[in-house]
C-alpha positions in Angstrom: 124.1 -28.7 -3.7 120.5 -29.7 -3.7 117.7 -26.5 -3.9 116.2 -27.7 -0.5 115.0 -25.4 2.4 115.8 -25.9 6.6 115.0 -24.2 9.4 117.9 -24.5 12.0 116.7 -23.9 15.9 119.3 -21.7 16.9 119.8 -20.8 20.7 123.3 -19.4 19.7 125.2 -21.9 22.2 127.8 -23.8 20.7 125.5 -27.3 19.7 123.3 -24.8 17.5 125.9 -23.0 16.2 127.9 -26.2 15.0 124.2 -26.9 13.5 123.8 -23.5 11.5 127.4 -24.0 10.2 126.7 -27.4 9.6 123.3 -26.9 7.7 124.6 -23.8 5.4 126.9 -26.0 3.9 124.0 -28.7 3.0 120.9 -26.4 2.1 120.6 -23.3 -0.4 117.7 -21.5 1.8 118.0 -21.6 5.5 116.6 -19.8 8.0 117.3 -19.3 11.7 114.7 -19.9 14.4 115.3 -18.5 17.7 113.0 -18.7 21.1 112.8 -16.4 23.1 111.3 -18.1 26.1 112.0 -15.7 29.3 115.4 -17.9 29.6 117.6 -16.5 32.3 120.3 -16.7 30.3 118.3 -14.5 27.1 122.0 -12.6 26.5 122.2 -15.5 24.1 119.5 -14.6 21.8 120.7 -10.9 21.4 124.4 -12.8 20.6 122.8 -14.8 18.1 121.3 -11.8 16.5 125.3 -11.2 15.5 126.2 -15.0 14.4 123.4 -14.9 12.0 124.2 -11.4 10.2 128.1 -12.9 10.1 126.6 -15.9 8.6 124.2 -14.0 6.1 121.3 -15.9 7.5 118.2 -14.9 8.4 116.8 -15.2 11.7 113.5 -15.6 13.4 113.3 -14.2 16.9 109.9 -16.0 18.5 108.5 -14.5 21.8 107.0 -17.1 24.3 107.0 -16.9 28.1 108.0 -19.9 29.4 107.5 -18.5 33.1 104.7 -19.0 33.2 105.1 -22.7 33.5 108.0 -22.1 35.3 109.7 -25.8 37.3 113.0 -24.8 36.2 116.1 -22.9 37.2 116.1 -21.2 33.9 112.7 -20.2 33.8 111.6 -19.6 37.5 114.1 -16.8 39.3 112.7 -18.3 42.5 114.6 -21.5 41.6 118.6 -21.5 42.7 120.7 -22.1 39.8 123.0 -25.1 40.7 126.7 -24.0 41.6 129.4 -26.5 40.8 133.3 -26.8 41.4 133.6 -30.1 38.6 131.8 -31.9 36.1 131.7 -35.1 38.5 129.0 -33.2 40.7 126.5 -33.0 37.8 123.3 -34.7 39.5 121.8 -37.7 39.0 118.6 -38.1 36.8 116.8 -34.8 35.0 118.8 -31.4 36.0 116.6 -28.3 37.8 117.6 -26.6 34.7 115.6 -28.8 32.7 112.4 -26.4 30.9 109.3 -28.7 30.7 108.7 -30.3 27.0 110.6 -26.9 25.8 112.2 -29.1 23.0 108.3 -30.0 22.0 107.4 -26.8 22.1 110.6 -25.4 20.4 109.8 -28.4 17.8 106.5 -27.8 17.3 106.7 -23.7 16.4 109.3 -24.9 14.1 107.3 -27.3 12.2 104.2 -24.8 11.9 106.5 -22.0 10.6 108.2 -24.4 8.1 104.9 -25.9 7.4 104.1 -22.2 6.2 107.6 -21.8 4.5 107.1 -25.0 2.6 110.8 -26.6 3.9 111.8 -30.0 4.3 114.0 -29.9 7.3 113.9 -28.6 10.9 117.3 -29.0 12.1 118.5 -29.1 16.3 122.1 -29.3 17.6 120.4 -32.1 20.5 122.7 -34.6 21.8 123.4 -36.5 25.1 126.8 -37.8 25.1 128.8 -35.9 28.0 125.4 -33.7 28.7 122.8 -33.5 31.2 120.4 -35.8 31.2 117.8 -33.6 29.4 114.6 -36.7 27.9 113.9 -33.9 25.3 117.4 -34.3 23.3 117.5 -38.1 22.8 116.7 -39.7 19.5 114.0 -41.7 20.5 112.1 -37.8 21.3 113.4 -37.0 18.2 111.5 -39.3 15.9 108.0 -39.7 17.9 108.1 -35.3 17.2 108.9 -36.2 13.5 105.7 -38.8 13.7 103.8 -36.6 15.5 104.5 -33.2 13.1 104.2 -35.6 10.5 100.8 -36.9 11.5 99.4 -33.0 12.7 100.3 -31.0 9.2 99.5 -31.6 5.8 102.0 -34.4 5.2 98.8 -36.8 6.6 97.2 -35.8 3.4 100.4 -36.3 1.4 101.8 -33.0 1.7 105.1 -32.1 2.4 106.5 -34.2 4.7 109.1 -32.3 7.1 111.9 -34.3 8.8 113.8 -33.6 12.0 117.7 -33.5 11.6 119.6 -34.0 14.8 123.0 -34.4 13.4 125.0 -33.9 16.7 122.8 -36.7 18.7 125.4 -38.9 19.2 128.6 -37.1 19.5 131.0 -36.1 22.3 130.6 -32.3 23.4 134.5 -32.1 21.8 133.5 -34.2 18.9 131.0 -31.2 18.5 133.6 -28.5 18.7 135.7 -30.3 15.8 133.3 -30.7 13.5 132.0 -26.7 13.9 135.9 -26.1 13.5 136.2 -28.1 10.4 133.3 -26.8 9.0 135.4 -23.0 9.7 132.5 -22.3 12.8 133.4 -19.5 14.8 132.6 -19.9 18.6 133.4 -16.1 19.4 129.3 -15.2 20.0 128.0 -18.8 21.1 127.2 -17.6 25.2 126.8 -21.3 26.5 126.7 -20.0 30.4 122.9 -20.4 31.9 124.0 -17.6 34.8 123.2 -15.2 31.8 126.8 -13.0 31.6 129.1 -12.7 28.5 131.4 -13.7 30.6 131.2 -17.8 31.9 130.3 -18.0 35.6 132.8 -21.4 35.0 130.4 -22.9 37.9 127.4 -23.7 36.0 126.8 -27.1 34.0 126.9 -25.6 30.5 130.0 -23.5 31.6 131.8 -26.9 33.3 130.8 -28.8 30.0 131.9 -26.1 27.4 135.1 -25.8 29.2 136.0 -29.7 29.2 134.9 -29.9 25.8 137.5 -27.2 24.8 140.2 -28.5 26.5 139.8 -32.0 24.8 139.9 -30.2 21.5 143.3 -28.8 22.5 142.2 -25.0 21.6 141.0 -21.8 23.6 137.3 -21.3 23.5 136.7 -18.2 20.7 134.9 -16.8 23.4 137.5 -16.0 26.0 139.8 -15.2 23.2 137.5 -12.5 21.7 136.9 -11.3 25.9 140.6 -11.1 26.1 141.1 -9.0 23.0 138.2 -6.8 24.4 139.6 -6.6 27.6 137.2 -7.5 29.3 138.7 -10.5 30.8 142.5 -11.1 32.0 144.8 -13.3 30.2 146.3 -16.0 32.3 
């Protein structure tokens, strides 16, 4: 294995966390950067806190408040967070649980940290197969951020040039699952639900999408196997 330093962005849902697995196996120093934004669903930073100290990793937690810009369900409490029976009533165009440019933002504190931690990599678990249509996961966002971190740090001068991995991009949400699996991820933190609870509302997006996912996989989610072992949910 090469000596080469990453920072993974690590929300602790399930793309990020196929990312962490994915990345320990690939670089000897890695560190975990997580944004704390005033999300609604922020249960999944504190969970994160517990994948990272499984994984021996160690973590950033990064305070910003995203209300203040608000225009999203996930930001602004004012703004209903859609309810859905199936996947097929997913809206048209950019979700209300979009977060402006948070991917730029989430981007761009990653690149001035590793900037400062002299790494090579910023890893993100983005992709848009079987996901909303967020424009701040696609590829082509992707490499204008690389261009643009690329042509705002020292790299300009012929620094260290830092690169942006999005390794998932183009795979299916069960595609995702499988390679995590492979790779011996355990799901049993990753909260995907954007209603905020341990336990999936199972009528939000994320919660609808997670669910699909897992039963294309052909295996129960680690989460509601570890919430049935608690108790704290009913087996079926």
């Amino acid at each position: 294995m090469d000596q080469k330093k990453a920072i993974v962005l690590f929300s602790g849902g399930l793309d990020s966390t196929t990312t962490l697995y994915w990345a320990k196996n690939k670089y000897t120093h890695l560190w975990a950067l997580t944004i704390d934004y005033g999300q609604r669903h922020r249960l999944e930073v504190d969970f994160s806190q517990k994948i990272c100290q499984r994984l021996e990793i160690p973590q950033k937690i990064f305070r910003l408040d995203l209300t203040q810009i608000g225009g999203s369900a996930l930001t602004d409490p004012q703004v209903a967070l859609p309810k859905l029976q199936s996947i097929e009533e997913l809206e048209e165009g950019v979700p209300i649980t979009y977060v402006p440019f948070r991917n730029g933002i989430f981007l761009a504190i990653a690149a001035a940290w590793g900037e400062a931690l002299g790494v090579e990599s910023v890893l993100c678990g983005f992709n848009v197969i079987d996901s909303p249509n967020y424009p701040d996961t696609r590829w082509p966002f992707v490499q204008a951020m690389e261009k643009a971190i690329h042509e705002g740090t020292r790299a300009a001068f012929g620094g260290l040039t830092i690169k942006i991995e999005a390794p998932l991009v183009n795979l299916k949400k069960s595609e995702i699952i499988q390679t995590g699996l492979t790779l011996g991820a355990d799901y049993s933190y990753s909260i995907s639900c954007y209603a905020g609870e341990e336990i999936p509302c199972q009528q939000c997006a994320a919660c609808l999408l997670r669910a699909q996912a897992w039963q294309e996989v052909g295996h129960e989610d680690h989460l509601l196997t570890r919430l049935k072992k608690e108790g704290k949910i009913k087996n079926k």
